[in-house]
PyMOL Python script that loads the backbone (N, CA, C, O; Angstrom):
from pymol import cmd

cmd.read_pdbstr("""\
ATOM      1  N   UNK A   1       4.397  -1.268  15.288  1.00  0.00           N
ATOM      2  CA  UNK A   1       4.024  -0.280  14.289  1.00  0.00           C
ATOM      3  C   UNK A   1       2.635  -0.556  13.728  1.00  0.00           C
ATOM      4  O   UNK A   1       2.050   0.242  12.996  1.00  0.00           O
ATOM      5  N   UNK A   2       2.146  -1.719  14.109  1.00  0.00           N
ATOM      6  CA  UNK A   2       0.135  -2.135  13.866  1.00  0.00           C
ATOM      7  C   UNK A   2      -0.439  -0.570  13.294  1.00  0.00           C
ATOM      8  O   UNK A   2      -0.807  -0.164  12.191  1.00  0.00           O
ATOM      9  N   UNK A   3      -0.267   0.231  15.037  1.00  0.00           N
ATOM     10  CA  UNK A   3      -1.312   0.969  15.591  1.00  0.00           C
ATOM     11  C   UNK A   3      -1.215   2.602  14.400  1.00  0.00           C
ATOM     12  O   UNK A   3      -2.003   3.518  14.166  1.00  0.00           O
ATOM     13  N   UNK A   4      -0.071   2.317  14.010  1.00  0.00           N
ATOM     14  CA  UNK A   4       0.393   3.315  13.185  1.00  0.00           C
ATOM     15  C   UNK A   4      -0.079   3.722  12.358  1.00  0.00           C
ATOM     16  O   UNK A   4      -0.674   2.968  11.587  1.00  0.00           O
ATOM     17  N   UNK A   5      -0.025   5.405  12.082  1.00  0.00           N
ATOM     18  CA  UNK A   5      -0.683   5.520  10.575  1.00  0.00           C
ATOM     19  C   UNK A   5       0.551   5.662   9.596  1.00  0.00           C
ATOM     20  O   UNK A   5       1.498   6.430   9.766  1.00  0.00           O
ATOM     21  N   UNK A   6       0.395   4.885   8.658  1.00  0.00           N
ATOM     22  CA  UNK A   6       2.007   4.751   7.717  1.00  0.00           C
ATOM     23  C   UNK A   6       1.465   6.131   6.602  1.00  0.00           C
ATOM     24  O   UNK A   6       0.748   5.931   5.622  1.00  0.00           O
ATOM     25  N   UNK A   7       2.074   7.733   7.084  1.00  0.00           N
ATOM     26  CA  UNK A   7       1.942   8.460   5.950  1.00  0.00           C
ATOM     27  C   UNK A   7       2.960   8.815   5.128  1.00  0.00           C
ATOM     28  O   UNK A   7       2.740   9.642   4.244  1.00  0.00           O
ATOM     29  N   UNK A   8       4.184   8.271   5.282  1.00  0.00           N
ATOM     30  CA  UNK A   8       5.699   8.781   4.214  1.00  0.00           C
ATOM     31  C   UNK A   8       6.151   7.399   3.498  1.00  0.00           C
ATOM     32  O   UNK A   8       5.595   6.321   3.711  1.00  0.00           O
ATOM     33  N   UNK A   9       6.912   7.533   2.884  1.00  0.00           N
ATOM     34  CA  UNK A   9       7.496   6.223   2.425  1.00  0.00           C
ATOM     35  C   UNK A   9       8.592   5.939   3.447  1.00  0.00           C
ATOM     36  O   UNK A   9       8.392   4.844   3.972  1.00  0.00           O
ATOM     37  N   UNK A  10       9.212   6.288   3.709  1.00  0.00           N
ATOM     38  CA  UNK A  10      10.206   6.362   5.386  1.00  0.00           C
ATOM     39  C   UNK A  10       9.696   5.881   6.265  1.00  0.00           C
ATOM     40  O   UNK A  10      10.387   5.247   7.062  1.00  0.00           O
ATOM     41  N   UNK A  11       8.124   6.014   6.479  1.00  0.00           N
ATOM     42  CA  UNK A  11       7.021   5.056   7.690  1.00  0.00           C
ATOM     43  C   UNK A  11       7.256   3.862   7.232  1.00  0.00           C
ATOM     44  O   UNK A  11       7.943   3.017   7.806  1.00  0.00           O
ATOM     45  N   UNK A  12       6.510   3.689   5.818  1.00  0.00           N
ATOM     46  CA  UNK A  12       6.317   2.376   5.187  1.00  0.00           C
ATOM     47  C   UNK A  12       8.045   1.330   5.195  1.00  0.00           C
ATOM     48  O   UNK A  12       8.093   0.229   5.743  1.00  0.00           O
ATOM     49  N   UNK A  13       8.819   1.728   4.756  1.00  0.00           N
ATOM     50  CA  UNK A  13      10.490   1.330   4.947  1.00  0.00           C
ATOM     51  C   UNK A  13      10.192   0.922   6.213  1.00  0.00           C
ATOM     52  O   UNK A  13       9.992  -0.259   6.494  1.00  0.00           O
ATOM     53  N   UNK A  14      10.146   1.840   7.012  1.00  0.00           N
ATOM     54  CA  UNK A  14      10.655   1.325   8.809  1.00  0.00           C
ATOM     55  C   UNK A  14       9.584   0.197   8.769  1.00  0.00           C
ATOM     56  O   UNK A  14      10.031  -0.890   8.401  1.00  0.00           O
ATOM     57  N   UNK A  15       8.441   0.233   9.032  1.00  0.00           N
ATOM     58  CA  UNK A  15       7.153  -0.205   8.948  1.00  0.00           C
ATOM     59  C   UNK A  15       7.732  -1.879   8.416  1.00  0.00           C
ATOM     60  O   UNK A  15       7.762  -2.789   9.244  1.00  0.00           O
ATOM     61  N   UNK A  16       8.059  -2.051   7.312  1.00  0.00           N
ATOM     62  CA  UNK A  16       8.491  -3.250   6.408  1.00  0.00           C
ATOM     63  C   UNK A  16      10.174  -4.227   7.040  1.00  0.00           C
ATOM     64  O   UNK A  16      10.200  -5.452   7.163  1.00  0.00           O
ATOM     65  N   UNK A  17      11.162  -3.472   7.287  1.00  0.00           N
ATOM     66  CA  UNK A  17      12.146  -3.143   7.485  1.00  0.00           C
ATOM     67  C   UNK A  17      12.479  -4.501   8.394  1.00  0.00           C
ATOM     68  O   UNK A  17      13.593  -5.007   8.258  1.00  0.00           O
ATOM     69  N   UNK A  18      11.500  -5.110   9.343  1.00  0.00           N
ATOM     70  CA  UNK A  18      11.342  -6.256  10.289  1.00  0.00           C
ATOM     71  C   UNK A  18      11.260  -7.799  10.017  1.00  0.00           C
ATOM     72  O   UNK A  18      11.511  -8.794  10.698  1.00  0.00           O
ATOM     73  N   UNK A  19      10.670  -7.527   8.361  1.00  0.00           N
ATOM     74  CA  UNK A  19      10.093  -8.645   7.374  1.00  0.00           C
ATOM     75  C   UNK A  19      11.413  -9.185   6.376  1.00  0.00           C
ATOM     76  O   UNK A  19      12.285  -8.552   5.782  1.00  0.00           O
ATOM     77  N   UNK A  20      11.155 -10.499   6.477  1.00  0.00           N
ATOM     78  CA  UNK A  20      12.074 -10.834   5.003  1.00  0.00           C
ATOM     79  C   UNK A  20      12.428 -10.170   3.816  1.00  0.00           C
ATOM     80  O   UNK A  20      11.637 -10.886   3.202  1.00  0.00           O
ATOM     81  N   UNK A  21      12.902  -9.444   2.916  1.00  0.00           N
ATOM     82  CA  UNK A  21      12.660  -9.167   2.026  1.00  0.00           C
ATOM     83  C   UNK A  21      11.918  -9.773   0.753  1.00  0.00           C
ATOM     84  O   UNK A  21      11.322  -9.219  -0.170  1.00  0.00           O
ATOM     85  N   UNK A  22      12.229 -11.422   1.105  1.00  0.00           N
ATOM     86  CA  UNK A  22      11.504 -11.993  -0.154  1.00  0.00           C
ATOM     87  C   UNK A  22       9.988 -12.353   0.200  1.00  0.00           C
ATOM     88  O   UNK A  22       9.422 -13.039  -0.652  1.00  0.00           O
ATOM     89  N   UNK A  23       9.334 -12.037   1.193  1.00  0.00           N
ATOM     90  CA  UNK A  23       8.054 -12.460   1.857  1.00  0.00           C
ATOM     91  C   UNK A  23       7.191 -11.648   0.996  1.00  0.00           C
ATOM     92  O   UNK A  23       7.429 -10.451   0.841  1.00  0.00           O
ATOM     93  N   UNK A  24       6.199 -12.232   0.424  1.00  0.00           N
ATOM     94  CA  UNK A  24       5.196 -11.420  -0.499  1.00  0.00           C
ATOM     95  C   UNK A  24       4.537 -10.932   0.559  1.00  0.00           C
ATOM     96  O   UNK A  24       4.196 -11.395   1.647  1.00  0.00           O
ATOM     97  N   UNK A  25       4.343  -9.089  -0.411  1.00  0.00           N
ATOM     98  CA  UNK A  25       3.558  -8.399   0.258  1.00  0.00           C
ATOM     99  C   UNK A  25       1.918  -8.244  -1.006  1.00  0.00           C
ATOM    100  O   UNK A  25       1.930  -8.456  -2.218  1.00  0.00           O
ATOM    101  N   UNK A  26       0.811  -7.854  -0.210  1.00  0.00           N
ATOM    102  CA  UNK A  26      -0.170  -7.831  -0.253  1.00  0.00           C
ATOM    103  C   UNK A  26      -0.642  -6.489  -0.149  1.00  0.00           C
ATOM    104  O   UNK A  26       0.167  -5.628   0.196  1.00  0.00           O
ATOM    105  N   UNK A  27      -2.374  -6.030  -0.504  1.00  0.00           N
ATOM    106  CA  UNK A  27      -2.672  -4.940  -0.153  1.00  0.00           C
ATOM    107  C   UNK A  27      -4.084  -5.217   0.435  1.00  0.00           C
ATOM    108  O   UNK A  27      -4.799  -5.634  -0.476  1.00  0.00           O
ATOM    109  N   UNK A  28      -4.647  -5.154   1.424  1.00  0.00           N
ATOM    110  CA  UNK A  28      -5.825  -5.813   2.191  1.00  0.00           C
ATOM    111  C   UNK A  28      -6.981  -4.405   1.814  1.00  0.00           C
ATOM    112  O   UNK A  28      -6.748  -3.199   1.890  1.00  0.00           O
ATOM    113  N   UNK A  29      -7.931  -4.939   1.504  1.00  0.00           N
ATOM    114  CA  UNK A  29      -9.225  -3.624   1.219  1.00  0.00           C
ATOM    115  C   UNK A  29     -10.178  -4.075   1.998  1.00  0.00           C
ATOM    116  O   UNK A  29     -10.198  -5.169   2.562  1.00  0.00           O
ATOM    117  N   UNK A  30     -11.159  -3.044   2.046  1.00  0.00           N
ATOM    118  CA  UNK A  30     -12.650  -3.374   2.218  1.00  0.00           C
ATOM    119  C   UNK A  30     -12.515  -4.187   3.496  1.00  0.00           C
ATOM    120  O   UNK A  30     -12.326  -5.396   3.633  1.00  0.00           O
ATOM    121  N   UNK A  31     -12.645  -3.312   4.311  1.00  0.00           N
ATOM    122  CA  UNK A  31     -13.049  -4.330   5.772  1.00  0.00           C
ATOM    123  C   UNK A  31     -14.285  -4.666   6.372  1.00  0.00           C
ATOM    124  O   UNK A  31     -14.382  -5.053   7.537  1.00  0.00           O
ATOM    125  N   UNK A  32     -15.274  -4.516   5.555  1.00  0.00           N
ATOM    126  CA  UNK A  32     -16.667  -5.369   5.862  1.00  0.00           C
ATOM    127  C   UNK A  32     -16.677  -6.552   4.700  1.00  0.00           C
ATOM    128  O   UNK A  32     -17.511  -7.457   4.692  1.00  0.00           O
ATOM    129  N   UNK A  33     -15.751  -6.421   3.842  1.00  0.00           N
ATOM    130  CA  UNK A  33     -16.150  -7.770   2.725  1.00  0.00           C
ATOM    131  C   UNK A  33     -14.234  -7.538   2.441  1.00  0.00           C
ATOM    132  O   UNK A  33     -13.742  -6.779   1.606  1.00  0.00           O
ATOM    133  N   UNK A  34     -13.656  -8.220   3.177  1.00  0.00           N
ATOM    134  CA  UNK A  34     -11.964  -8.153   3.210  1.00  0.00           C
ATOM    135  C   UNK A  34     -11.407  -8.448   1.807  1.00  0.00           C
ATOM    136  O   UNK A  34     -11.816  -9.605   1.711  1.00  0.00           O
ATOM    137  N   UNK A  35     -10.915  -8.270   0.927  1.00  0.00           N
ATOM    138  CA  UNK A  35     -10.441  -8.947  -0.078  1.00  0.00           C
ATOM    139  C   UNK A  35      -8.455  -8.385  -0.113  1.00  0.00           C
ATOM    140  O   UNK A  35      -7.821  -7.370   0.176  1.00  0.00           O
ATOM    141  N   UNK A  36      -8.189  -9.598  -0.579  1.00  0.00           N
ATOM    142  CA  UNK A  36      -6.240  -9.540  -0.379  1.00  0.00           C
ATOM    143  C   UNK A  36      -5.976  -8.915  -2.332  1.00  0.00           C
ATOM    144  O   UNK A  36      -6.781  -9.116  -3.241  1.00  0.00           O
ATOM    145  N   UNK A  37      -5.151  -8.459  -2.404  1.00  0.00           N
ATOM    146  CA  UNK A  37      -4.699  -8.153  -3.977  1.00  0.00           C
ATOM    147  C   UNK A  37      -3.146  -8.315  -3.994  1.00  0.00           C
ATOM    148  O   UNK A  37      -2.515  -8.683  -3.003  1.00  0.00           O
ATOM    149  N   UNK A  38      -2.658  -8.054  -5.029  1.00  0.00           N
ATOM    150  CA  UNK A  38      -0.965  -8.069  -5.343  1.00  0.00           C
ATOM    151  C   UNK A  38      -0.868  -6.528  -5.143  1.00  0.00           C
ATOM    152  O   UNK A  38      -1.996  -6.037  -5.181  1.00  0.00           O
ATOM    153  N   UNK A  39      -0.079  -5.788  -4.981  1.00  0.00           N
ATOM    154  CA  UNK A  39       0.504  -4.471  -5.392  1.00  0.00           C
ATOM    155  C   UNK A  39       0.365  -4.273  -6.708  1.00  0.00           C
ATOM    156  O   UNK A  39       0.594  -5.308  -7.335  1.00  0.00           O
ATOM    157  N   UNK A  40       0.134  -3.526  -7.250  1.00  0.00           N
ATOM    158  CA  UNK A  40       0.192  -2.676  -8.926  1.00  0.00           C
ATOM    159  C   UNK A  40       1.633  -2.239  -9.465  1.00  0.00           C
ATOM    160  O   UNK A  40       2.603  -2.994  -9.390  1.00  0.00           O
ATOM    161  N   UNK A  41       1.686  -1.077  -9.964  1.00  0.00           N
ATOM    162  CA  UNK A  41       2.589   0.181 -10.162  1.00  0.00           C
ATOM    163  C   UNK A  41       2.284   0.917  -8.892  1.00  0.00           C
ATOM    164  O   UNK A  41       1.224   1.183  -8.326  1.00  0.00           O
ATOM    165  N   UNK A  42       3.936   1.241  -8.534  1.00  0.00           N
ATOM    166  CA  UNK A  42       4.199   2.637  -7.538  1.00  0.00           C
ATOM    167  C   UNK A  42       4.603   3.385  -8.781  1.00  0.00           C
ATOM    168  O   UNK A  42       5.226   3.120  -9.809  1.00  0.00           O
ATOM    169  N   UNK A  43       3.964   4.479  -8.239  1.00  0.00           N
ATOM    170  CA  UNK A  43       4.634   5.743  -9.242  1.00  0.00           C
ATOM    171  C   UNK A  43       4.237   6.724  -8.014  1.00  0.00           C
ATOM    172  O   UNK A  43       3.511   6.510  -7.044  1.00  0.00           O
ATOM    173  N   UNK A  44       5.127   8.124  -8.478  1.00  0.00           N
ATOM    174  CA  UNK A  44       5.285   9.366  -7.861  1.00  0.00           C
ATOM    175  C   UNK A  44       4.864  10.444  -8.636  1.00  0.00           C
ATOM    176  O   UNK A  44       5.493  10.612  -9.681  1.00  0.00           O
ATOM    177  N   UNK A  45       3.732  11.406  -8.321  1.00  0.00           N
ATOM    178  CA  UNK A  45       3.229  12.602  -8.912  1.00  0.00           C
ATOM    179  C   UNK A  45       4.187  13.407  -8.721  1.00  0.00           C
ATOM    180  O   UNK A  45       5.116  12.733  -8.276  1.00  0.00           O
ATOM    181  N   UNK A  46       4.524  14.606  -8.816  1.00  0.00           N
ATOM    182  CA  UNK A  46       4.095  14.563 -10.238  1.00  0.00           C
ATOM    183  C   UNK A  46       5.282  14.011 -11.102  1.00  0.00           C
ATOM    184  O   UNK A  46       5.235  14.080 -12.330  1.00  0.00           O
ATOM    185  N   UNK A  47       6.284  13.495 -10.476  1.00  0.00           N
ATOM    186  CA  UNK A  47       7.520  12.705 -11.505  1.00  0.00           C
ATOM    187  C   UNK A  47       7.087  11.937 -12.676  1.00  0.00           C
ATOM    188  O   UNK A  47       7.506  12.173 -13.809  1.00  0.00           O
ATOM    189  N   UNK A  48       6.051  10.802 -12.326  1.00  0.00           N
ATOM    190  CA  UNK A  48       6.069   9.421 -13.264  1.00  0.00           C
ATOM    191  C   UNK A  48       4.620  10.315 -13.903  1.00  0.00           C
ATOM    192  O   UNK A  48       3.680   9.585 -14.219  1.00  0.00           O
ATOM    193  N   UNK A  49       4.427  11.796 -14.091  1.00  0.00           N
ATOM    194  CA  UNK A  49       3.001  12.283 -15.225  1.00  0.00           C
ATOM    195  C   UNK A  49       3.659  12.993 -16.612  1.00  0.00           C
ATOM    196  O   UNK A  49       4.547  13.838 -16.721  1.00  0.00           O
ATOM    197  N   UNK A  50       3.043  12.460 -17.379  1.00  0.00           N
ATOM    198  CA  UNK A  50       3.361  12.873 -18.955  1.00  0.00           C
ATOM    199  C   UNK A  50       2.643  14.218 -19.110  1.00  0.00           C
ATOM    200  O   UNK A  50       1.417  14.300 -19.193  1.00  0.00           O
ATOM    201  N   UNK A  51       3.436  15.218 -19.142  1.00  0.00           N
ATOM    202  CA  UNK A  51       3.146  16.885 -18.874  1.00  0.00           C
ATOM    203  C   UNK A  51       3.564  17.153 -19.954  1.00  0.00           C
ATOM    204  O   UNK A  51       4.086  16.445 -20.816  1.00  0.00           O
ATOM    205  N   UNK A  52       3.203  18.784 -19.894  1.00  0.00           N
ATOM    206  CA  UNK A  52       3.814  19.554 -21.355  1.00  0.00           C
ATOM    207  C   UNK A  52       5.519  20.451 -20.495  1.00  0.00           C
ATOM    208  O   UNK A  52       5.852  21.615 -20.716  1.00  0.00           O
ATOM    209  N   UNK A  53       6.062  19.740 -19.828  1.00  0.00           N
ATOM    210  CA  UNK A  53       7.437  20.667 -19.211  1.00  0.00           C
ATOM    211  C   UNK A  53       7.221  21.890 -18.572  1.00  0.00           C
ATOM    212  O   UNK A  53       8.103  22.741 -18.453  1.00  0.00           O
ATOM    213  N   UNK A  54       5.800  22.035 -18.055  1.00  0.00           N
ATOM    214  CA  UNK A  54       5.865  23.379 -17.270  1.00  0.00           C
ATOM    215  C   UNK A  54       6.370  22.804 -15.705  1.00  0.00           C
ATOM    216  O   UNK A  54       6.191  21.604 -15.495  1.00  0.00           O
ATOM    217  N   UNK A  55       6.836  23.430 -14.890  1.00  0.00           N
ATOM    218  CA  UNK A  55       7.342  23.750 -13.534  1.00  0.00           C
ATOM    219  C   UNK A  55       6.404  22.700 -12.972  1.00  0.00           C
ATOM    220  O   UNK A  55       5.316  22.740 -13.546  1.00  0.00           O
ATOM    221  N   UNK A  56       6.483  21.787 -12.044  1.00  0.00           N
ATOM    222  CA  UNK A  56       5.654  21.090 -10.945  1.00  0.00           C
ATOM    223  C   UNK A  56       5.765  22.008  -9.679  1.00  0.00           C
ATOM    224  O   UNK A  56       6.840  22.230  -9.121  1.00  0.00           O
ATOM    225  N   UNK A  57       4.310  22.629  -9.191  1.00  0.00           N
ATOM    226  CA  UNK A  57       4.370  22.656  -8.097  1.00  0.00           C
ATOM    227  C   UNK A  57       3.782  22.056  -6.855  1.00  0.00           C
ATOM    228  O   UNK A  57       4.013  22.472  -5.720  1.00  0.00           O
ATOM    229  N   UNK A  58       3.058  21.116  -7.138  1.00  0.00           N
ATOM    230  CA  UNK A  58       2.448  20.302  -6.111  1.00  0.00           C
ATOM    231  C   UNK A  58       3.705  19.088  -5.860  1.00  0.00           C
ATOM    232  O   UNK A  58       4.309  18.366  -6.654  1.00  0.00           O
ATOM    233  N   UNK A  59       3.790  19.295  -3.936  1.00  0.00           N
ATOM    234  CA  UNK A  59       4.698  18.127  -3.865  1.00  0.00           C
ATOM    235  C   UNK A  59       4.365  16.620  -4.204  1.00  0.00           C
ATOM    236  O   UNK A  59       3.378  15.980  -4.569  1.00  0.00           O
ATOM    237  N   UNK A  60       5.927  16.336  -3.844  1.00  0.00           N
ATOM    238  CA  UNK A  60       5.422  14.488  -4.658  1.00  0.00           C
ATOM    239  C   UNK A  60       4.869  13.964  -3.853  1.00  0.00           C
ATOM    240  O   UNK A  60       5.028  14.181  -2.651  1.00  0.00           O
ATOM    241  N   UNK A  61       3.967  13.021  -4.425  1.00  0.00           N
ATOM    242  CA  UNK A  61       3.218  12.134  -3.683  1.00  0.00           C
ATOM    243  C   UNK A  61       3.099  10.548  -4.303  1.00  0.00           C
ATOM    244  O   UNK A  61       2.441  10.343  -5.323  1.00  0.00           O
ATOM    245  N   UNK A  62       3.791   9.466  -3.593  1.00  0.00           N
ATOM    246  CA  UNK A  62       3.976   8.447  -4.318  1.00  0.00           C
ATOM    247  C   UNK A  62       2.563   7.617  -3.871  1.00  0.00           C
ATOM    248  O   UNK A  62       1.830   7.870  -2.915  1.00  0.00           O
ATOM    249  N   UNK A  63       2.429   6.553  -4.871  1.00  0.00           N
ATOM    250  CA  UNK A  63       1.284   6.124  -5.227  1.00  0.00           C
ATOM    251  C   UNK A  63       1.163   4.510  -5.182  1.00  0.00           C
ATOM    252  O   UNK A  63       1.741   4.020  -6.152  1.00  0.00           O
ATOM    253  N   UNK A  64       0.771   3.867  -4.614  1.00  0.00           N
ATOM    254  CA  UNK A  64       0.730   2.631  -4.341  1.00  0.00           C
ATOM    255  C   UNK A  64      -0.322   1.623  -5.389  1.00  0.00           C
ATOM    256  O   UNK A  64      -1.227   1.079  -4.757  1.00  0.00           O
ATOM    257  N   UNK A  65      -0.305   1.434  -6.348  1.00  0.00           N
ATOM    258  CA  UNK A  65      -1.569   1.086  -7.277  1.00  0.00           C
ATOM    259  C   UNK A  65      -2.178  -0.456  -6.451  1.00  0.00           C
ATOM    260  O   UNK A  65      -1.602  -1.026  -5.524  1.00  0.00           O
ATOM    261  N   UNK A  66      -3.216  -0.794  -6.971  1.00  0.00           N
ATOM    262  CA  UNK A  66      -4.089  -2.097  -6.169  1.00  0.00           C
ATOM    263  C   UNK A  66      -3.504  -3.305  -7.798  1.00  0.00           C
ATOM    264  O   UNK A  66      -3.225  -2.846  -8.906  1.00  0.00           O
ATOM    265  N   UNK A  67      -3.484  -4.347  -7.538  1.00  0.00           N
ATOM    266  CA  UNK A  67      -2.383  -5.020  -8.716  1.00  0.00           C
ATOM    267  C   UNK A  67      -4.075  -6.019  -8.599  1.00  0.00           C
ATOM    268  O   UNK A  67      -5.138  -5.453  -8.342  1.00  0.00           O
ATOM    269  N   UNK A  68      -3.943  -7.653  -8.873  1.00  0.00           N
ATOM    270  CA  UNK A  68      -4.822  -8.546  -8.797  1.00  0.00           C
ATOM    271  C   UNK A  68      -5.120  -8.786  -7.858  1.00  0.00           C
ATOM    272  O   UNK A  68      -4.495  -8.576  -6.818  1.00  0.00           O
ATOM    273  N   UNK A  69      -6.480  -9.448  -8.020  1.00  0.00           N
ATOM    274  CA  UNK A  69      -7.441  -9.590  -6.759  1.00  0.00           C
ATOM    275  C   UNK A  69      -7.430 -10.875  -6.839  1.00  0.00           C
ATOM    276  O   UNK A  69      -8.181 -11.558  -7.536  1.00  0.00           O
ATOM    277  N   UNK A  70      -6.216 -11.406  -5.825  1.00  0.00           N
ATOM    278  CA  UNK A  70      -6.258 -12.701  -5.179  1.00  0.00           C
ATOM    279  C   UNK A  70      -7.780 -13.617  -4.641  1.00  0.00           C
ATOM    280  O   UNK A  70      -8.185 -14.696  -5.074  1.00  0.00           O
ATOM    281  N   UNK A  71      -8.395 -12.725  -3.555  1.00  0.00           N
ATOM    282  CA  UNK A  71      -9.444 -13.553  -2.977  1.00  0.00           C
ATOM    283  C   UNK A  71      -9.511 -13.099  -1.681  1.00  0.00           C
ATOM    284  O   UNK A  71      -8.772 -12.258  -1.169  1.00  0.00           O
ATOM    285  N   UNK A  72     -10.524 -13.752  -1.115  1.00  0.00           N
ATOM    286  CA  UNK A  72     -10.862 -13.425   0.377  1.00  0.00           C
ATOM    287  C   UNK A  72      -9.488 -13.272   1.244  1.00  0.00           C
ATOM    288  O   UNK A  72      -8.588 -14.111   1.201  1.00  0.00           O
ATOM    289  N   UNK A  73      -9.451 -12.224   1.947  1.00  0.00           N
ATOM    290  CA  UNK A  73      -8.380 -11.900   3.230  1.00  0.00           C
ATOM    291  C   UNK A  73      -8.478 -13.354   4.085  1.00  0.00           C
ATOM    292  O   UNK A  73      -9.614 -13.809   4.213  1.00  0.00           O
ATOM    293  N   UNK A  74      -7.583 -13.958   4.558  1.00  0.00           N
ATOM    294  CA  UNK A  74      -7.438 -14.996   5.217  1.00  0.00           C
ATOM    295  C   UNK A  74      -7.979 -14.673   6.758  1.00  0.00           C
ATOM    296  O   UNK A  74      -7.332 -13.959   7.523  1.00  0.00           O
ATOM    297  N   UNK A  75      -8.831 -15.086   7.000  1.00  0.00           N
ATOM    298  CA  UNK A  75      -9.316 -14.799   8.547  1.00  0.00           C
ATOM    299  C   UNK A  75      -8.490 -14.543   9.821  1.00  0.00           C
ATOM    300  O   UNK A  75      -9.033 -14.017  10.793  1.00  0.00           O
ATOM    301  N   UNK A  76      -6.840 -14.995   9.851  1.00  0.00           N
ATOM    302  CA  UNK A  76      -5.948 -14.536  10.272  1.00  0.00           C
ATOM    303  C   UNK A  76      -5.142 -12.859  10.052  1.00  0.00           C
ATOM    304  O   UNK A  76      -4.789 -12.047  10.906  1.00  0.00           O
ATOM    305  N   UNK A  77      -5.090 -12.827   9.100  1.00  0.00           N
ATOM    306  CA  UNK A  77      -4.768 -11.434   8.634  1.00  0.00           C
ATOM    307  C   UNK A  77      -6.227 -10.239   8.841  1.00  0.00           C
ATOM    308  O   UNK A  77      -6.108  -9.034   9.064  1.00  0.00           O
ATOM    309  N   UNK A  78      -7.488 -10.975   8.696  1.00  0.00           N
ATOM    310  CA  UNK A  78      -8.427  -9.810   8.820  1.00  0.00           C
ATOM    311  C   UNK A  78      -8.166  -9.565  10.882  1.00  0.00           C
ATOM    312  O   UNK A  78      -7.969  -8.562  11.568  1.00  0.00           O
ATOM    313  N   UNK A  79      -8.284 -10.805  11.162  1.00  0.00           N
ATOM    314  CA  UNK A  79      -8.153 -10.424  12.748  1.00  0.00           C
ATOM    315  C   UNK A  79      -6.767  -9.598  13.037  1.00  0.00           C
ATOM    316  O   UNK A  79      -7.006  -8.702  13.846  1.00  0.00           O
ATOM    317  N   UNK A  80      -5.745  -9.612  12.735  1.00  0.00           N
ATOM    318  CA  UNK A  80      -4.592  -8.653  12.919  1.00  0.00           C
ATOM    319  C   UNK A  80      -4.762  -7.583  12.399  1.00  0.00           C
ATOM    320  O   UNK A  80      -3.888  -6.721  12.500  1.00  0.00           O
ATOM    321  N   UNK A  81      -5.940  -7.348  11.696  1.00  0.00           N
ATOM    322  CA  UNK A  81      -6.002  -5.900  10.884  1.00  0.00           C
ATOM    323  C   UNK A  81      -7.377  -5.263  12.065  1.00  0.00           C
ATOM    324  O   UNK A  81      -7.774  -4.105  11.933  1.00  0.00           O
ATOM    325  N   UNK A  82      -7.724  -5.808  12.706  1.00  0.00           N
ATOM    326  CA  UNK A  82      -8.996  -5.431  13.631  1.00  0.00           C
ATOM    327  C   UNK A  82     -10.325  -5.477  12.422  1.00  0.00           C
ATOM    328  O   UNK A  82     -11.174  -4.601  12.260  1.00  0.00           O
ATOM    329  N   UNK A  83     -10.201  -6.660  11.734  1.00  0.00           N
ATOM    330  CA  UNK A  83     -11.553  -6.069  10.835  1.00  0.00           C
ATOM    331  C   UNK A  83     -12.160  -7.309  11.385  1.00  0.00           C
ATOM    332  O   UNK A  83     -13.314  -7.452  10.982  1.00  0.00           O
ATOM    333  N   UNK A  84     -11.687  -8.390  12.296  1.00  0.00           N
ATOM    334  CA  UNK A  84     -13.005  -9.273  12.677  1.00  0.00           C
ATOM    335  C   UNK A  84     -13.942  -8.847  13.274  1.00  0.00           C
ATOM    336  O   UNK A  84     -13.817  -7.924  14.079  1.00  0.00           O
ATOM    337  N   UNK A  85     -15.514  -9.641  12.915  1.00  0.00           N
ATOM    338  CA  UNK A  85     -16.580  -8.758  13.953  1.00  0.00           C
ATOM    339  C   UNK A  85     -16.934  -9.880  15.088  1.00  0.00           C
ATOM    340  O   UNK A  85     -17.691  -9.600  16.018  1.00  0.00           O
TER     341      UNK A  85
END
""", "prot")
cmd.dss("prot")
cmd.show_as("cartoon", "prot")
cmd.util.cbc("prot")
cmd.orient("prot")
C-alpha cells in the first residue's frame, strides 16, 4: 500500500491495519528538508465546527492536524518515503 494514494479514512484503516496498534505513528513533511511530528487533533468538517445550526451541506471531510515537531525524519524512513536524493 507504499505506492498508494490514502484518500478515505477506510484507505488509511486498511493502510494501518498491518501495524501494531501500540506502534507510534508519526506525520513526515517537507521532503527536501524532511521533518517527523506527532499527530494533532483529528476532527471532521463540518461535524467538530461551532456553527449557528443552519443545515451542513458540504460533505465531511476529516482532518488530520500536524501535533509537535519531533526533529529530522530518520534517514531510513525518508528513503522508504522516496524522499532520498
Amino acid at each position: 500500500m507504499n505506492d498508494k494514494h490514502i484518500a478515505t479514512v477506510g484507505d488509511l484503516i486498511a493502510a494501518l491495519d498491518r501495524y501494531d496498534p501500540t506502534t507510534p505513528v508519526r506525520l513526515a513533511t517537507q521532503p527536501d528538508h524532511p521533518i517527523e511530528h506527532t499527530l494533532g487533533h483529528i476532527v471532521c468538517t463540518p461535524d467538530n465546527t461551532e456553527g449557528d445550526d443552519t443545515p451542513h451541506t458540504d460533505p465531511p471531510v476529516v482532518w488530520l492536524g500536524e501535533g509537535e515537531q519531533i526533529g529530522y525524519l530518520p534517514g531510513p524512513a525518508s528513503n522508504a518515503l522516496g524522499w532520498s536524493q
